[in-house]
C-alpha positions as CSV (number, residue, x, y, z in Angstrom):
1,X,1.2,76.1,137.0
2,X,-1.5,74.1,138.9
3,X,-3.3,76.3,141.7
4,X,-5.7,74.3,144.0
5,X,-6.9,74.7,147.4
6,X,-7.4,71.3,148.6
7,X,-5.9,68.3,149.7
8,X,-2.7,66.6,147.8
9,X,-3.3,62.8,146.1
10,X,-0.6,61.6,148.9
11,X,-2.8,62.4,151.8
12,X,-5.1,60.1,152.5
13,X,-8.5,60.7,154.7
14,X,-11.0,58.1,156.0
15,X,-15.0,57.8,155.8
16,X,-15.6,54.6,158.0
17,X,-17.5,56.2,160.8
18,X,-15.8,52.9,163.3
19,X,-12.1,54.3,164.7
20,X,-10.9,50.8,164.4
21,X,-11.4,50.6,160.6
22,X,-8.3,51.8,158.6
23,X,-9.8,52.7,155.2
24,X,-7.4,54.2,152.6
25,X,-9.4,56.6,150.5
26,X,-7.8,59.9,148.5
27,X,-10.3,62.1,147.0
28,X,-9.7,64.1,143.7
29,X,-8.2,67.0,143.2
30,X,-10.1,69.7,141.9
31,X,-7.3,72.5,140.2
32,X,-6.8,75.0,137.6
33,X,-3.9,74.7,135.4
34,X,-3.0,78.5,134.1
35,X,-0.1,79.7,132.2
36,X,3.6,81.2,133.1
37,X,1.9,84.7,133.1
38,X,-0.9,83.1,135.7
39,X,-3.6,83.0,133.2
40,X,-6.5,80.6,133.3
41,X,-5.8,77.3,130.9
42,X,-8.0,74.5,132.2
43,X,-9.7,73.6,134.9
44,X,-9.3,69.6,135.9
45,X,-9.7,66.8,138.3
46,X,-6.6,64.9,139.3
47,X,-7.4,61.1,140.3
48,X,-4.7,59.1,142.5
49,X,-4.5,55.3,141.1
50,X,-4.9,53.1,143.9
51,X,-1.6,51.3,144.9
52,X,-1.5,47.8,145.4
53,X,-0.6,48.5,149.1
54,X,-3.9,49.6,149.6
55,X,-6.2,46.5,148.3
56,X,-7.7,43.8,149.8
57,X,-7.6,40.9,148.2
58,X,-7.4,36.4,149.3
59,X,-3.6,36.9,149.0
60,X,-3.1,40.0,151.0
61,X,-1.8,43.2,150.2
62,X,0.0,43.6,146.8
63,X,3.3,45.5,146.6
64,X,3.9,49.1,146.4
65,X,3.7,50.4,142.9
66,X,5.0,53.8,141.1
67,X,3.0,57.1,141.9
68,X,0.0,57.3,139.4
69,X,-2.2,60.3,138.4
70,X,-4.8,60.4,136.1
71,X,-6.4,63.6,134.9
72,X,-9.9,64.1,134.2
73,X,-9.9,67.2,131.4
74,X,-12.4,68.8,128.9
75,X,-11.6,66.3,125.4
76,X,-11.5,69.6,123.8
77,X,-8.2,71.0,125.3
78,X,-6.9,67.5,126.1
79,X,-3.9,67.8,123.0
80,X,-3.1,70.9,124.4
81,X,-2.8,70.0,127.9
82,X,-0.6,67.0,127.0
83,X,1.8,69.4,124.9
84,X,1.7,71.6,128.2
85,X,2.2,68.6,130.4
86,X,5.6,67.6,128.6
87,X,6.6,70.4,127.7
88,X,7.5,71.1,131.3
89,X,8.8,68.1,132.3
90,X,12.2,69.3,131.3
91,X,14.5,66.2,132.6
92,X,12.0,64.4,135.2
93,X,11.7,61.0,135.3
94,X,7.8,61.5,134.3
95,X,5.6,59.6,131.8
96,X,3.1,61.5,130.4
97,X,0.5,59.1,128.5
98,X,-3.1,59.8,126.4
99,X,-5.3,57.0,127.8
100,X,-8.9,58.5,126.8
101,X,-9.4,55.3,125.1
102,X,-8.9,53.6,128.4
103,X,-11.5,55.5,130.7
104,X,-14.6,57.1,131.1
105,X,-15.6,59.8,133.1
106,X,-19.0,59.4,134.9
107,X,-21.1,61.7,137.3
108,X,-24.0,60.5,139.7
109,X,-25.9,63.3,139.8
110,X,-29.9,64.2,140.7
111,X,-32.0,65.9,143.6
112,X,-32.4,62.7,145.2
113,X,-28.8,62.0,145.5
114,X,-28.1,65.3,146.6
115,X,-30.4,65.2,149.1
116,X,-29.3,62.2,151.0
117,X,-26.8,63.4,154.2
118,X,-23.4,63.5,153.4
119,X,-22.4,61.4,155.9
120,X,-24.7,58.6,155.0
121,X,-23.2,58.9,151.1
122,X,-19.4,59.2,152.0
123,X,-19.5,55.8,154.7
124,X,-21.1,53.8,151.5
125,X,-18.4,55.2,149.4
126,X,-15.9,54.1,151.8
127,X,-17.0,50.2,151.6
128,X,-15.3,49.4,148.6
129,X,-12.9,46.5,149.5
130,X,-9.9,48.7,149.3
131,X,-7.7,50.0,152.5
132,X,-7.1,47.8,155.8
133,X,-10.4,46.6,157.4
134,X,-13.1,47.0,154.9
135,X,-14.8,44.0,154.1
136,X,-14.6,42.8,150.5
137,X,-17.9,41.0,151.0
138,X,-19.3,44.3,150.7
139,X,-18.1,45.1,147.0
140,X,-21.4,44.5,145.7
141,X,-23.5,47.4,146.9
142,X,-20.1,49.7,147.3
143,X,-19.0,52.8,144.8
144,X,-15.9,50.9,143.9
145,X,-15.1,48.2,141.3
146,X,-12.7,45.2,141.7
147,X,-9.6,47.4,140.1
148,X,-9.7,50.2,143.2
149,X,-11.7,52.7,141.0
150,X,-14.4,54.4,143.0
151,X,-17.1,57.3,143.3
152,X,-15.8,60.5,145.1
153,X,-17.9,63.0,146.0
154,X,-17.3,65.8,143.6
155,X,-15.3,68.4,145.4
156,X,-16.7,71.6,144.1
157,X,-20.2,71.2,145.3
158,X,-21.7,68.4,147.1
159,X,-25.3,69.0,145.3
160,X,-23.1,68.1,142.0
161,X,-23.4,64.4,143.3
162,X,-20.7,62.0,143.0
163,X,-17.9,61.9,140.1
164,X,-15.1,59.2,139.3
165,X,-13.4,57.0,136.3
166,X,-14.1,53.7,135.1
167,X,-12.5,51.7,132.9
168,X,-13.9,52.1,129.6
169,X,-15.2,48.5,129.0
170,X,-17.0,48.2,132.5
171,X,-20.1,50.0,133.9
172,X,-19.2,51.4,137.5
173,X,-21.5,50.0,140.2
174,X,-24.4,51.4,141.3
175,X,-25.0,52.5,137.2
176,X,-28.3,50.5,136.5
177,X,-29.7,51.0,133.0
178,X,-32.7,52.7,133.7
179,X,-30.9,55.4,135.3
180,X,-28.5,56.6,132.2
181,X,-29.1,59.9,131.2
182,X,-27.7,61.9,128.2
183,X,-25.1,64.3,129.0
184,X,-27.3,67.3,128.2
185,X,-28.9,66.8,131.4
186,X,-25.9,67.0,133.8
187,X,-24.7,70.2,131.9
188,X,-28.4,71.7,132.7
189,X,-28.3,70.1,136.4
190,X,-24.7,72.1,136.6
191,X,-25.5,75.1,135.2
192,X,-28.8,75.2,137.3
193,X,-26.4,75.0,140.4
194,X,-24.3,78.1,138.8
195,X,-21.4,75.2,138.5
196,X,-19.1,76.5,135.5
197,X,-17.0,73.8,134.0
198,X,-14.3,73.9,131.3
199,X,-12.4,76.9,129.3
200,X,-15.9,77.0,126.8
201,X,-17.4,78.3,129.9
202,X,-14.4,79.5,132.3
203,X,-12.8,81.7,129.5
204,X,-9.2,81.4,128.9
205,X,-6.8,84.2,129.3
């Protein structure tokens, strides 16, 4: 069972601050998956792969492609997820794949970034060369990479920063050397922002 209070992946919302501008953008999914007696599982981030509808390229839009969704989960519960996964997928015409090999997870994260206005983050976010009317041109200082993938704002606090998946051989824009940190630092940046995160610290039932 998946509980969530936000937006589905087949809604679609814009950040371009021009009404003109037709920018496709669908923000994760923060959700809870729990058991058949309602008890917490995992908590996790469902990602919508962008559809070839939706890019911008020199040869136009590219044709519509199957539904996608990726989901960003703790590694530590990820074999158990998947046996959940398929194990109620009963007779649907689902694929359910492990591609951890494929993709990192990153997070943006520090007081600076949080400080900057959310409007001011979310119309940068939205230049990413993806969705009718954005310029392509401006790919190179955008939160998106050439294959659709792009930053979100995380959705359970906005002083968490930004979150998204990469590709696992790339570095997603706006990453500049200097600026990696070790992962023991977001955990302390979360946990200083009472920010609970996985079932080590959102206890299963």
């Amino acid at each position: 069972m998946l509980k969530n209070s936000v937006k589905l992946p087949s809604e679609t919302t814009s950040y371009v601050p021009t009404p003109n501008l037709a920018s496709v953008s669908v923000p994760p999914m923060y959700a809870a998956l729990s058991t058949t007696q309602g008890r917490f599982l995992s908590d996790l981030f469902l990602y919508r792969k962008p559809r070839g509808e939706e890019k911008l390229d020199g040869s136009g839009s590219g044709p519509c492609g199957d539904l996608e969704l990726f989901a960003d989960v703790d590694s530590s519960v990820l074999d158990e997820l998947l046996q959940t996964f398929k194990k109620y997928r009963l007779r649907s015409n689902v694929e359910i794949d492990n591609v951890a090999e494929d993709f990192f997870c990153w997070q943006r994260f520090g007081r600076n970034l949080s400080e900057k206005s959310k409007a001011e983050e979310e119309a940068e976010a939205a230049s990413v060369g993806w969705g009718s009317g954005v310029d392509r041109s401006a790919m190179s200082s955008s939160h998106g990479n050439d294959v659709g993938w792009q930053w979100f704002r995380d959705p359970r606090r906005d002083c968490l920063g930004f979150r998204g998946i990469f590709l696992s051989n790339e570095i997603p824009p706006l990453v500049e050397p200097g600026n990696k940190t070790k992962e023991q630092n977001y955990l302390l940046w979360r946990i200083e922002n009472e920010v609970a995160e996985g079932s080590t610290e959102i206890p299963k039932g």
